[in-house]
Each structure stands twice: as C-alpha cells, then as structure tokens.
C-alpha positions in Angstrom: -23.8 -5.6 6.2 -25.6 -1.9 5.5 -22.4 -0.7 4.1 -22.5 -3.6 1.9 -26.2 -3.4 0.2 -25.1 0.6 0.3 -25.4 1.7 -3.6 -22.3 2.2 -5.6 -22.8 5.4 -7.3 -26.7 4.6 -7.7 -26.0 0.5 -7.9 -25.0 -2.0 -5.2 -22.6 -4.3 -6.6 -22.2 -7.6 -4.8 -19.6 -9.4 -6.3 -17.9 -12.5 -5.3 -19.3 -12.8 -1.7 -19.9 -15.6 0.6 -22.4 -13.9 2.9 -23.7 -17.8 3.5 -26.3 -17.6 6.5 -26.9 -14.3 6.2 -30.3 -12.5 7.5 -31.4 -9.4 5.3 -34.7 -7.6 6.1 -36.6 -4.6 4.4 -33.6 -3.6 2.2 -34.0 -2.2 -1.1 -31.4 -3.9 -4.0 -32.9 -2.6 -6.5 -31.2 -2.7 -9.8 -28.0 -4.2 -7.5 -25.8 -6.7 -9.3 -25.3 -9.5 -7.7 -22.6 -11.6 -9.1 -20.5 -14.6 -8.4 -21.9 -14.7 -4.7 -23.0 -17.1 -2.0 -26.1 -16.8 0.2 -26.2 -20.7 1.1 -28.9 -20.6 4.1 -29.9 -17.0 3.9 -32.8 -15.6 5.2 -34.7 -12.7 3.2 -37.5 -10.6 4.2 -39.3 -7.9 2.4 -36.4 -7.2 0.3 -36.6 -5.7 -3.1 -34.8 -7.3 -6.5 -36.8 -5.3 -8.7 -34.8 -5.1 -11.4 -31.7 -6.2 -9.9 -29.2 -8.9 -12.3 -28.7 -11.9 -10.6 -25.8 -14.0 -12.2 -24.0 -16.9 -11.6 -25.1 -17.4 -7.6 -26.1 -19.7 -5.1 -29.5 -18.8 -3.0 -30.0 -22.1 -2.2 -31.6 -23.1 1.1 -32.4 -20.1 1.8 -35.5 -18.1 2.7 -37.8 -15.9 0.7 -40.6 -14.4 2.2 -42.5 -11.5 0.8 -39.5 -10.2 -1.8 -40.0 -8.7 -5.4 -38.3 -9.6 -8.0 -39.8 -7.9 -10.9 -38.4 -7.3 -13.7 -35.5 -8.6 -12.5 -32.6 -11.2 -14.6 -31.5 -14.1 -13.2 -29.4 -16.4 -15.1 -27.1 -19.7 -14.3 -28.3 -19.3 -10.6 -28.9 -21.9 -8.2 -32.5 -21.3 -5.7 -32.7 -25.3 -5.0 -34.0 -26.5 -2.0 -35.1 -22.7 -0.8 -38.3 -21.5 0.6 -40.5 -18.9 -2.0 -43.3 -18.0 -0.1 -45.2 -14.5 -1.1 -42.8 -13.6 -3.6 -42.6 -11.8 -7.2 -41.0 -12.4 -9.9 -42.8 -11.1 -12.5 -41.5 -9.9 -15.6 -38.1 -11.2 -15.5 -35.8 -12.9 -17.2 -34.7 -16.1 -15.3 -32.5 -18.5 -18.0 -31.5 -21.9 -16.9 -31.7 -21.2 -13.1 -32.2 -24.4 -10.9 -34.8 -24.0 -8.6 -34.7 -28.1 -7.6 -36.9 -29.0 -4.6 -37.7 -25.4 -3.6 -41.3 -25.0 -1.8 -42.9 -21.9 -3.3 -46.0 -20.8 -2.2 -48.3 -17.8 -3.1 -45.1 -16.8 -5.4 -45.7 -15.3 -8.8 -44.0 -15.7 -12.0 -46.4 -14.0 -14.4 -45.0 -13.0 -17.5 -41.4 -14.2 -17.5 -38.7 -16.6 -19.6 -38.0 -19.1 -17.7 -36.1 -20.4 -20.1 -34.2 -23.9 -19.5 -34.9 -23.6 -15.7 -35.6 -26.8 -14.0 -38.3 -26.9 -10.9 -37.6 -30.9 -10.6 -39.3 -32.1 -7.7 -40.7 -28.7 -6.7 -43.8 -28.1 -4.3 -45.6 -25.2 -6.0 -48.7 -24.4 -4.1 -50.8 -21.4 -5.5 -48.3 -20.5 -8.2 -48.9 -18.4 -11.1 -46.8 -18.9 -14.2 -49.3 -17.1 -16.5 -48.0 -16.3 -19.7 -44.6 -17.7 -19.6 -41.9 -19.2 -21.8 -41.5 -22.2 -20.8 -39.3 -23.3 -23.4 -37.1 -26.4 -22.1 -38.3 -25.8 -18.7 -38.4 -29.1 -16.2 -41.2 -29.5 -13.8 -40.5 -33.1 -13.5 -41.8 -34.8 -10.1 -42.8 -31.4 -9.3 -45.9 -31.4 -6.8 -48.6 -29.2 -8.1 -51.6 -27.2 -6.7 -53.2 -24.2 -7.7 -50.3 -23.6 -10.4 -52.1 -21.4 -13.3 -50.0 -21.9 -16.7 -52.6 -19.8 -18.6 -51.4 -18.5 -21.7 -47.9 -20.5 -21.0 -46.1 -23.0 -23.5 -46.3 -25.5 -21.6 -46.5 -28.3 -24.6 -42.3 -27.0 -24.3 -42.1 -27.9 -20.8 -40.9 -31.2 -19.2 -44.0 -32.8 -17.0 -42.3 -35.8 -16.4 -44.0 -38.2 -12.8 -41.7 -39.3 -10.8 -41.8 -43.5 -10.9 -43.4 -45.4 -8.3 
C-alpha cells in the first residue's frame, strides 16, 4: 500500500483503484489525485488531503478520524453513510458530493463551496460551516446540534423535516 500513496514525481496519483476496506494511518496525500477510485469501508486516520483533488470517488462507509482536508477539491464524490469525526475541510471546494447519512462530529467546513452537495439525513454534531456557499445544498432530515452557519447562505439551502 506505501508504494501506492508513494508520490509520482511530487504527486500521488490514485487512479481507478478499488482499495475497498482499506486501513490508511498517518500518511501524507497531499496534493495526490485521487480519481475514479473505491474506498467502500475504509478506515482513515490522521491522514492529510490538504490540497489533494478528489474526483469522481466513493468514500462511503468509511472512517474519518482526525484527517485534513484543507483546501482541498472534491467534486461528484460519494462520503454517504461514513464516519467524520475531528476532521477539516476548510477551504475547499466540495461541488455536488453526497455526503447522505454520514455522522460528522467536531468536523469543520469553514469557508468552503459546498455547492449542490446533499447532507440528507445527516447527524452533524458540533459542525462548523461558517461562511459557506451553500448554494443548492440539501440538509434535509438532517439532525442538527451545535452546527454554526454564521456568515453562510443558508436562505439557498434545503432545510427540509423529515415527515412524521
């Protein structure tokens, strides 16, 4: 797997992988391009994004604890059902991603586009999203606590309850 996250002539490239199930701890992917992969059921630990491009991949239930994503871009991926917890993703720009059902807490999302992205049925416990675009963002029968929106548009945000 080292020989894998090992940079390409300065940038890891990960392209069209299934590393489904896969445990990665206290690696450093910074500016890496991930692309076309699937980590289905991963498990990720103090690993660095920062600045990474994260396209057209599946992290769904997987594992994030204590990873930073700033300033990274993430666009058409799929985080749905995964665990956030400790995270940042500050800075970045994350474009219609599905993060459906994921439980994130004490994540950060402070200054990013989340353009389009859909947190549908969500937990978010102790979540900032401070001064974000939340243009055509979905937060429907998302559970809420502690989120701080400051400074976000949320009047272009979907707030939708779930029916009882």
């Amino acid at each position: 797997m080292h020989r894998l996250l090992a940079p390409a002539a300065g940038r890891a490239r990960l392209e069209d992988l299934d590393l489904a199930g896969v445990t990665v701890a206290d690696a450093d992917l910074s500016g890496a391009l991930v692309s076309g992969c699937r980590f289905t059921g991963a498990t990720f630990v103090g690993v660095r994004f920062a600045e990474a491009s994260i396209l057209l991949s599946f992290l769904d239930r997987a594992t994030f604890r204590t990873c930073d994503f700033t300033g990274a871009t993430i666009h058409n991926s799929v985080f749905a059902g995964s665990l956030l917890e400790e995270c940042l993703f500050s800075d970045c720009d994350i474009v219609q991603d599905s993060f459906l059902g994921i439980h994130a807490v004490r994540t950060v999302f402070n200054h990013s586009n989340l353009y389009g992205s859909r947190f549908i049925g969500a937990l978010l416990s102790d979540v900032g999203m401070r001064d974000c675009n939340l243009t055509r963002a979905r937060f429907d029968a998302a559970h809420r606590k502690g989120v701080d929106f400051r400074a976000s548009n949320t009047n272009e945000a979907s707030f939708l309850e779930a029916l009882s």
